[in-house]
C-alpha positions in Angstrom: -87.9 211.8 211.5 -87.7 208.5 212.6 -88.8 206.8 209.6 -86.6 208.8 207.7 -83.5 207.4 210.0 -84.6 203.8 209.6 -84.9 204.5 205.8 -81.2 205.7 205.7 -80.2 202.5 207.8 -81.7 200.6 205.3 -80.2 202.0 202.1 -76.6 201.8 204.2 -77.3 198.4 205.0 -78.4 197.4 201.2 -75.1 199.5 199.6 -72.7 197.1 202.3 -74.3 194.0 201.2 -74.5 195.4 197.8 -70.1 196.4 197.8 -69.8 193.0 199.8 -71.5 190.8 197.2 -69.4 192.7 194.3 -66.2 192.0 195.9 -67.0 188.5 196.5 -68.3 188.2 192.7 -65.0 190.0 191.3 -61.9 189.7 193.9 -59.2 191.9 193.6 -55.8 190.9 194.2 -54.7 192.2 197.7 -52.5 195.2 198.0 -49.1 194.7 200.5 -49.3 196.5 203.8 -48.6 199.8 202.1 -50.3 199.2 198.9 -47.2 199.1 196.8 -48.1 195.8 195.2 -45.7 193.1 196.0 -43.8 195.1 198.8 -44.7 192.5 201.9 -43.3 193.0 205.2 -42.4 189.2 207.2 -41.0 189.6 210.6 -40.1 186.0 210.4 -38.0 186.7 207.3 -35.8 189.0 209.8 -35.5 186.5 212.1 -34.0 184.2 209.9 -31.7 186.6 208.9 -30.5 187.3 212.3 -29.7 183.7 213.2 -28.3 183.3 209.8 -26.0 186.1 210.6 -25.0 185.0 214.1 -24.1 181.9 212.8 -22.0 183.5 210.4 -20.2 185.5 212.5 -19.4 183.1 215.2 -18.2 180.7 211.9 -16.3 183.6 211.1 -14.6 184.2 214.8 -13.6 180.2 214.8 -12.1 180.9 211.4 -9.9 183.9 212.5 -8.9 182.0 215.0 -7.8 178.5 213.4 -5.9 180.9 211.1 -4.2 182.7 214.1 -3.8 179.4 216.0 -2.0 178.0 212.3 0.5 181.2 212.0 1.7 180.9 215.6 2.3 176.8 215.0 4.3 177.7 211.5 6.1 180.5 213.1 7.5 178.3 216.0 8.2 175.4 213.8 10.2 177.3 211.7 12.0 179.2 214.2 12.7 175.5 215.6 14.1 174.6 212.3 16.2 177.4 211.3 17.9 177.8 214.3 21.5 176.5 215.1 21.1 176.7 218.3 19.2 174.8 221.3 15.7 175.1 220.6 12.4 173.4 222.0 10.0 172.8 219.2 6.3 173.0 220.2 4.9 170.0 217.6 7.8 167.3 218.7 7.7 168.0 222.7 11.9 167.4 222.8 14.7 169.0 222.4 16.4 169.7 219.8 20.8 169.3 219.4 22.7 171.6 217.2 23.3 169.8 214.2 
C-alpha cells in the first residue's frame, strides 16, 4: 500500500513538472479576471475618474456661479441706466442725477 502511494506521488509530481515545463515552452496569452479576453478590471482607473469628476463639478459650480454673479451685475447696470429717476449704480459707487 505504501509503495503504491509513493508511486502515485510520483507520477503527480512528474505530470506538474511535466504541465509546468509545457506552459513555460508554449505561453498562452493571459485571460482578464473573468476570462473574457481583454475585459480588465483597474481600480486605479476609477480613481482617476472620480477626481476627474470632482474636479469637474466643482469647475462646473464656479461656472454657474460667475454666470449668476454676471446676470445680477447686467441687470443692476441696466436698471441704473434706464431709469429716469435717482438711482445708485453698483459698478460706478455714485449717484446718479436725472438727466
Amino acid at each position: 500500500m505504501r509503495k503504491r502511494l509513493i508511486s502515485v506521488a510520483k507520477t503527480a509530481t512528474v505530470t506538474a513538472v511535466a504541465l509546468a515545463g509545457l506552459t513555460i515552452i508554449f505561453p498562452q496569452p493571459a485571460a482578464a479576471i473573468f476570462g473574457f479576453g481583454d475585459i480588465v478590471f483597474d481600480p486605479t482607473s476609477y480613481a482617476t475618474l472620480g477626481k476627474i469628476f470632482t474636479s469637474d463639478a466643482s469647475l462646473l459650480a464656479k461656472t454657474i456661479q460667475t454666470y449668476n454673479e454676471t446676470v445680477r451685475i447686467y441687470e443692476s447696470s441696466s436698471t441704473c441706466t434706464t431709469r429716469r429717476s435717482t438711482c445708485r449704480c453698483a459698478s460706478a459707487g455714485r449717484r446718479d442725477l436725472p438727466g
